[in-house]
Each structure stands twice: as structure tokens, then as C-alpha cells.
C-alpha positions in Angstrom: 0.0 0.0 0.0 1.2 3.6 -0.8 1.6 6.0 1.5 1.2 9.9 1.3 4.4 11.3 2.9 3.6 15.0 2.1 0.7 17.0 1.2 0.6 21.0 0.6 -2.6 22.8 -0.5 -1.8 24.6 -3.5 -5.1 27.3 -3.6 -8.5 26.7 -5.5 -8.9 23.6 -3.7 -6.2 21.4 -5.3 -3.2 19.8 -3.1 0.4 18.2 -4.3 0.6 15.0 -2.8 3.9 12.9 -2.5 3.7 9.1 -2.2 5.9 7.3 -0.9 6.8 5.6 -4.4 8.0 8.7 -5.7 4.9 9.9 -7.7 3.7 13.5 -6.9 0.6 14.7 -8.6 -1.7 18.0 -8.1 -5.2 16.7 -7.4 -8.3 19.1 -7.3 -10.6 18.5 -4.2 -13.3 20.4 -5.3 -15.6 17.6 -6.6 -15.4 15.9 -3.3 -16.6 19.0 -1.1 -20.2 19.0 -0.1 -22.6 18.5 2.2 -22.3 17.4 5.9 -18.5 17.3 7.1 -16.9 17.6 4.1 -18.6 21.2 3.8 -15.9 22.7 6.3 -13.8 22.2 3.3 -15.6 25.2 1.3 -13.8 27.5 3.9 -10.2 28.0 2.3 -8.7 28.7 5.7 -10.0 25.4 7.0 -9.3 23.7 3.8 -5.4 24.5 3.8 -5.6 22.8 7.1 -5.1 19.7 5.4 -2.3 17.2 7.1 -0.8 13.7 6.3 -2.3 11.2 9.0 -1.0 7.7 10.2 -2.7 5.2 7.9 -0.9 7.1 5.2 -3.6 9.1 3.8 -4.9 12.8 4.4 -6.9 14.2 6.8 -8.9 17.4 8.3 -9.3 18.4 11.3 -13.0 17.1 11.6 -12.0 13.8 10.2 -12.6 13.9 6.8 -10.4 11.8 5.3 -8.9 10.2 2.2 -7.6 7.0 1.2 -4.2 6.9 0.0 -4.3 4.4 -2.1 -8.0 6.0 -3.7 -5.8 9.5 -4.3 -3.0 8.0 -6.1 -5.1 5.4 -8.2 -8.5 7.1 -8.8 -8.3 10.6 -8.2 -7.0 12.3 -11.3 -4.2 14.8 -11.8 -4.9 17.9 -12.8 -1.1 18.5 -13.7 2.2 16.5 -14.4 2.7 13.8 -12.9 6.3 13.0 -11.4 7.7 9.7 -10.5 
């Protein structure tokens, strides 16, 4: 399983994430921010908040969360991707 060993919000909602492979891609969030707790997210303040958490994925404050194997595999880039 990959890891994310860094993650740094970039602004509009998008974060470069750094696996532990070696890939780094931009991602944008924005599709996943909605209703319920993932709605603290709209706030860019709180969104830039964003941290790398022990199972290897990403995490908020408030719990929401993200897979780490779902961002590398499934969540497109929205820029180069780096390996």
C-alpha cells in the first residue's frame, strides 16, 4: 500500500501529494466538497488545514479523510505527474 508522505494545499482547492513511491501529482478536491462534514472544506482557511495522518492518507481536522491508495489510483491529476 502507498503512503502519502507529504501534502501542501496549493489554492482553489487542489493539493500536491507525495507518495511514498515517488509519484507526486496536483489533485483538485473540489468535486469531493459538499454537504455534511466535508462542507468545512468550502472555507479556504480550514481547507489549507489539510495534514498527512498515520494510515498514510490525508486528513482534516473534523475527520474527513482520504484514502491513500483512492488519491493515487482514482483521483485524477490535474497537472504533471512526477515519479
Amino acid at each position: 500500500m502507498n503512503r502519502v508522505i507529504s501534502v501542501k494545499p496549493m489554492g482553489a482547492y487542489t493539493l500536491e501529494i507525495a507518495f511514498s513511491d515517488g509519484l507526486i501529482k496536483i489533485v483538485d478536491i473540489a468535486p469531493f466538497i459538499g454537504e455534511g462534514v466535508s462542507a468545512a472544506l468550502n472555507d479556504e482557511t480550514y481547507f489549507n488545514q489539510v495534514s498527512c495522518e498515520e494510515g498514510g492518507g490525508i486528513r482534516w481536522p473534523n475527520g474527513y479523510d482520504f484514502c491513500p491508495n483512492f488519491l493515487r489510483d482514482e483521483v485524477p491529476a490535474i497537472s504533471p505527474v512526477e515519479v
